[in-house]
C-alpha positions in Angstrom: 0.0 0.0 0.0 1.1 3.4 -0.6 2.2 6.2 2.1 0.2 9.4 2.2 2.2 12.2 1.2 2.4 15.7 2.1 3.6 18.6 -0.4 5.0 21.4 1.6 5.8 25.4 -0.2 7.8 27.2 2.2 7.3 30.5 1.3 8.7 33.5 2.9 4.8 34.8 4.4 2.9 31.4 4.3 3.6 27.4 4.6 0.8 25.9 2.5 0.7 22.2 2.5 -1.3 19.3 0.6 -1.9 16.0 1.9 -2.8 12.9 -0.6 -3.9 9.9 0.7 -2.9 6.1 -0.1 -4.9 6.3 -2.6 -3.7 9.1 -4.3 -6.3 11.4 -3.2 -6.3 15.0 -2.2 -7.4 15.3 1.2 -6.4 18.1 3.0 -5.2 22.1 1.9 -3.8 24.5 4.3 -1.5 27.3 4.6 -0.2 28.9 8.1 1.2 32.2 8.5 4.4 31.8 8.4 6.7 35.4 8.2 10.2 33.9 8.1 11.8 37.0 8.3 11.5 36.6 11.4 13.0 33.7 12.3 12.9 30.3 12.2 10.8 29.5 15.3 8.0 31.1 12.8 8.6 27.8 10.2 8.7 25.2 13.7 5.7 26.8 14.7 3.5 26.7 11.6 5.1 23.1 10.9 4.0 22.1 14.0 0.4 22.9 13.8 0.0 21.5 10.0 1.7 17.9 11.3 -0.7 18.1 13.9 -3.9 18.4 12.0 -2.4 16.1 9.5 -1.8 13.6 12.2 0.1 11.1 9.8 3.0 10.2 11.2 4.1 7.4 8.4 3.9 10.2 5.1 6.1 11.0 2.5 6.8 14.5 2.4 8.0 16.1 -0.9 9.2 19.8 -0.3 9.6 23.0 -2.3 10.4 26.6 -1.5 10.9 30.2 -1.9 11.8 31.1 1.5 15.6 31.1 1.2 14.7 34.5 -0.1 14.0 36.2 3.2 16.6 38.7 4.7 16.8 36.0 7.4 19.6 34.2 5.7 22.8 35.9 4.2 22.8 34.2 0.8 20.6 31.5 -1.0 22.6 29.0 -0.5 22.2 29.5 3.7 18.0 29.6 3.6 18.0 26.2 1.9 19.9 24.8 3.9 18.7 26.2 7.2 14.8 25.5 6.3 15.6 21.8 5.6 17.6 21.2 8.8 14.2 23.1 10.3 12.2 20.4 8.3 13.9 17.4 9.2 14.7 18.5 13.0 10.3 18.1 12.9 10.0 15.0 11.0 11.4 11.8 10.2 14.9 12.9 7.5 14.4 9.3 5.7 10.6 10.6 4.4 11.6 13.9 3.1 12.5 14.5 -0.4 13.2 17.5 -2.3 12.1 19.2 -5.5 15.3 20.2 -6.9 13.8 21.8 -10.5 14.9 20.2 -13.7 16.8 16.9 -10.8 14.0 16.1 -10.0 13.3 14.8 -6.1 16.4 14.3 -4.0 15.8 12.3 -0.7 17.6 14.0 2.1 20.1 11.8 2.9 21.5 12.4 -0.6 21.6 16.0 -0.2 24.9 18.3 -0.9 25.7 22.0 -2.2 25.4 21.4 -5.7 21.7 20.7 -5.8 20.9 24.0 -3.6 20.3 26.4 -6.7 18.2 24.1 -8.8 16.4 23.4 -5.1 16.0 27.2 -4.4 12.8 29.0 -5.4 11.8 25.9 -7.6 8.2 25.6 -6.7 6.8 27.9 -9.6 8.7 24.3 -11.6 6.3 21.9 -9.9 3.2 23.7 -11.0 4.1 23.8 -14.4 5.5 19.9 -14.8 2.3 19.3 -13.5 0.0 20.6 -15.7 2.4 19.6 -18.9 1.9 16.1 -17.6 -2.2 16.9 -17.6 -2.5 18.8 -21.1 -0.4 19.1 -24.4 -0.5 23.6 -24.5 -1.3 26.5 -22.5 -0.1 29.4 -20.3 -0.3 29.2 -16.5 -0.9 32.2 -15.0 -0.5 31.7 -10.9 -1.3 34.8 -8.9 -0.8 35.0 -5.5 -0.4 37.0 -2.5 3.0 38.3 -3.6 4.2 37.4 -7.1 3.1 36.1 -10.1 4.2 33.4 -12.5 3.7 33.5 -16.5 4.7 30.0 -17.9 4.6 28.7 -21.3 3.9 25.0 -21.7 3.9 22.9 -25.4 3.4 19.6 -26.4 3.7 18.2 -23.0 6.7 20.2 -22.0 7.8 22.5 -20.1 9.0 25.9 -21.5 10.4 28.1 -19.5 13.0 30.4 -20.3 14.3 31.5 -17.2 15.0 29.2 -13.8 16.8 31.4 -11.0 14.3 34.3 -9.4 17.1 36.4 -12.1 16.8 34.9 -15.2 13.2 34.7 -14.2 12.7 38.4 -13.7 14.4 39.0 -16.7 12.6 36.6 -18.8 9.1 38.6 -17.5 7.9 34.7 -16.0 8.3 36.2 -12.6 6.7 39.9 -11.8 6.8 40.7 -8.1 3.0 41.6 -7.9 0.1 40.0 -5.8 -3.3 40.4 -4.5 -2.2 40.5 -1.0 0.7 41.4 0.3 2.2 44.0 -2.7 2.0 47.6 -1.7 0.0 50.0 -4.1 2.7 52.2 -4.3 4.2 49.7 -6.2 1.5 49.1 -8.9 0.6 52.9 -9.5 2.7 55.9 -8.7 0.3 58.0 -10.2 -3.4 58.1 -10.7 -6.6 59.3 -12.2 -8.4 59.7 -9.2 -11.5 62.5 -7.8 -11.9 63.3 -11.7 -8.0 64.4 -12.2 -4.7 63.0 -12.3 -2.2 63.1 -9.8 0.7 61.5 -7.6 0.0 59.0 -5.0 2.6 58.7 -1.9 4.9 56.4 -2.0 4.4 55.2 1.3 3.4 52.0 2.8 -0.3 53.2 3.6 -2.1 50.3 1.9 -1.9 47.1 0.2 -3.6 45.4 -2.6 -5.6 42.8 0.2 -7.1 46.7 0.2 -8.2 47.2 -3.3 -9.6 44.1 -3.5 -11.9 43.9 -0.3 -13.2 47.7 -2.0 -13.8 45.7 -5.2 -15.4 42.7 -3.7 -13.2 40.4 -5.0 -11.3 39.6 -2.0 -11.4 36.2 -0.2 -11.0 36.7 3.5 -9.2 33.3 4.3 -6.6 34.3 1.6 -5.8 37.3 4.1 -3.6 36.2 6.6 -0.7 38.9 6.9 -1.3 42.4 8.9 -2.6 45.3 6.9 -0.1 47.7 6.7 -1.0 49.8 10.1 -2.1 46.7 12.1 -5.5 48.1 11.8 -8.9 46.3 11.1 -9.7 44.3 7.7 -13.0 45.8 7.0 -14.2 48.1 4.1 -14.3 51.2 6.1 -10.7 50.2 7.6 -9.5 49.8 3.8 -10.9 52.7 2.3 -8.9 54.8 4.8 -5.7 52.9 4.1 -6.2 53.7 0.0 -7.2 57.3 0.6 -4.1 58.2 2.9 -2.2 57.4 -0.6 -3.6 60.6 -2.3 -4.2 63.0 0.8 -7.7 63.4 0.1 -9.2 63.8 3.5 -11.4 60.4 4.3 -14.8 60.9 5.3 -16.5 57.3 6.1 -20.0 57.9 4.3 -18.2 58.5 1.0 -17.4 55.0 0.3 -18.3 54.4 -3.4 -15.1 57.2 -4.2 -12.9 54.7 -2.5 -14.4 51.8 -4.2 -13.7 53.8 -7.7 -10.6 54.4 -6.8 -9.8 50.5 -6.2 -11.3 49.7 -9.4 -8.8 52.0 -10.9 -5.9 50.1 -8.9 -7.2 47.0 -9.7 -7.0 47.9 -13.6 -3.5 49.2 -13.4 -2.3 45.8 -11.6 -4.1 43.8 -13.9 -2.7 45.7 -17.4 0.8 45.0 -15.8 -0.2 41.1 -15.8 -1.6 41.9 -18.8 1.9 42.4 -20.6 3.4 39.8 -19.1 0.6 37.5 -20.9 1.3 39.4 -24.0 5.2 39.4 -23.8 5.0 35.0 -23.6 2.5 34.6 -26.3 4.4 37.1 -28.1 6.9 33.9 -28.5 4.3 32.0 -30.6 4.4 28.6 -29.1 0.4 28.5 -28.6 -2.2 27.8 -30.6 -5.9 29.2 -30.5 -7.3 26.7 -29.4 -4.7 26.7 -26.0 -6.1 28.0 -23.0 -5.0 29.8 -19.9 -4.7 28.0 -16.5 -5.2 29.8 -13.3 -3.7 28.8 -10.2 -3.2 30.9 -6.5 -5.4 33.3 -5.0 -5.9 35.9 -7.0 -7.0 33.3 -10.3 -10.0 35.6 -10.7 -7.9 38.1 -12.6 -6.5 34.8 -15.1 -10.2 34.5 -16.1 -10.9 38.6 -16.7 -7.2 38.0 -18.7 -8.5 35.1 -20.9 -11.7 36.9 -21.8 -9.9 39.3 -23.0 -7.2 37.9 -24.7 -9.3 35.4 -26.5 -8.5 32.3 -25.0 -10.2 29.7 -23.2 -9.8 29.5 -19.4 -9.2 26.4 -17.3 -9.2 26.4 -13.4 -6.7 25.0 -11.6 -9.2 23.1 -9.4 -10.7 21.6 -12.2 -8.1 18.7 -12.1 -9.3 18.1 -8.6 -12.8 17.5 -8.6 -12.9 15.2 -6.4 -11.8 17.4 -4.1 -14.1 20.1 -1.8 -12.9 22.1 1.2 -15.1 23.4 4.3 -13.1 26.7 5.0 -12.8 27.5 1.2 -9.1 26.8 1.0 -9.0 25.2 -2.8 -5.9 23.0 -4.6 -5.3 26.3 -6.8 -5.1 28.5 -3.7 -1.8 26.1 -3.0 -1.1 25.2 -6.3 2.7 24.3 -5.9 2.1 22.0 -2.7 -0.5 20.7 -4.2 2.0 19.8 -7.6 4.8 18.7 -5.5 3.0 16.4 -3.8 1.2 14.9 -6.9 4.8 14.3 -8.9 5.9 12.5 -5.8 2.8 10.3 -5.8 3.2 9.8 -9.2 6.7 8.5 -8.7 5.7 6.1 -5.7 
């Protein structure tokens, strides 16, 4: 009989895990809060409350990352290896193996320095060898809290230009924009806003989790990190946040200007992801009758995308029917543990 296995993304913000059963089943999505800037008894305690509502002691657990990113660790090269001594000093070493990109799983006995680059920020990789596996063409579009991944996949493969965070950024498969966590003064520096154009501050007043309550279009289990004064998450709390970015004195009965004025943000955000979608099919490798995948939490903006830009969309989710969630935490919310763990069952 198989083991269940557990897919881990160690991000930076969040630990999101997936748990398959031994039938090779999706079970179980959920991410912690997890702000390992601060150090690494914020990873031991998220880890320890996902193996405890897991309970399955006997699991594989295949791992990915982005984490080694944080200011935490002085190089790249130090965060992998300090998150995987935090892994295995919480589970069993012999049951963990790691994504290492285009090597495939190492188990982490076998680990050395060589494979630390190809293991670093490789879990954008997992997503997309998954999906290649499931369909022949298509661009994955995976939105999340912080970034956002453009990825090219035809006839079954994967391709990707870029690998390191880098080339990546470089290549335009990478932009550092998300629905939660990105500041709005780094989406719009200026704006058309109380029927004029002007500057905004460039000040950390508000974040996109902001725009996007004001458009309606925000899920509130997605939110886990601290608006950016530690105030309240509610529409009136928001609208102040967004209106401190263009000195316009806030008065709480005029809510609808605020909600405008999110719309705009929203559009601006949405025309930078925009390019990015134009700049990969600008390479020719799809057809039209491809279609647009949309993984992470802010996959609502990969449908609005494909509308526009003529091509069919396809849901993340939809390759896990069988699976429902209670708490609204979906497989695409988590696409990458989600992928890990499924190439690791696929291999068992």
């Amino acid at each position: 009989m198989r083991q269940p296995v557990i897919g881990w993304d160690i991000g930076g913000a969040h630990l999101k895990a997936a748990l398959f059963d031994t039938q090779g089943q999706l079970v179980r999505v959920v991410q912690q809060v997890c702000p390992l800037w601060l150090g690494l008894d914020q990873l031991h305690n998220a880890l320890r409350a996902i193996l405890a509502e897991f309970d399955q002691d006997l699991a594989l657990h295949a791992i990915t990352m982005t984490g080694e990113l944080v200011d935490l660790f002085s190089n790249r090269e130090s965060g992998v290896r300090e998150i995987l001594s935090a892994m295995a000093s919480m589970m069993t070493p012999e049951s963990m193996m790691i994504f290492a990109g285009r090597d495939g799983f190492i188990h982490y006995a076998d680990l050395s320095t060589e494979f630390y680059p190809a293991i670093a920020s490789a879990n954008w990789l997992a997503t997309l060898r998954y999906l290649a596996l499931q369909r022949a063409d298509g661009l994955l579009i995976d939105i999340g809290s912080t970034t956002t991944d453009i990825l090219l996949f035809q006839n079954h493969r994967e391709q990707a230009i870029g690998f390191t965070d880098y080339e990546r950024l470089v290549s335009g498969e990478l932009i550092y924009t998300g629905i939660i966590r990105t500041a709005v003064m780094a989406v719009a520096q200026r704006a058309v806003f109380n029927g004029q154009e002007q500057g905004l501050m460039a000040e950390y007043f508000a974040t996109m989790a902001d725009v996007y309550r004001l458009t309606g279009e925000l899920n509130e289990v997605h939110d886990q990190t601290q608006s950016a004064d530690g105030g309240d998450k509610t529409l009136v709390a928001s609208a102040l946040r967004l209106s401190r970015m263009t000195g316009y004195d806030f008065v709480e009965t005029d809510l609808e200007r605020w909600r405008q004025f999110a719309v705009y943000l929203r559009n601006r955000q949405l025309q930078l992801i925009q390019f990015g979608c134009e700049r990969q099919l600008s390479r020719q490798l799809l057809t039209s009758g491809s279609c647009f995948v949309g993984a992470g939490v802010g996959r609502f903006l990969v449908k609005r995308l494909a509308d526009q830009l003529g091509y069919a969309y396809l849901d993340f989710d939809d390759f896990f029917t069988e699976y429902s969630s209670p708490i609204s935490l979906l497989a695409a919310d988590c696409a990458p543990a989600v992928a890990v763990a499924q190439l690791l069952c696929n291999e068992c």
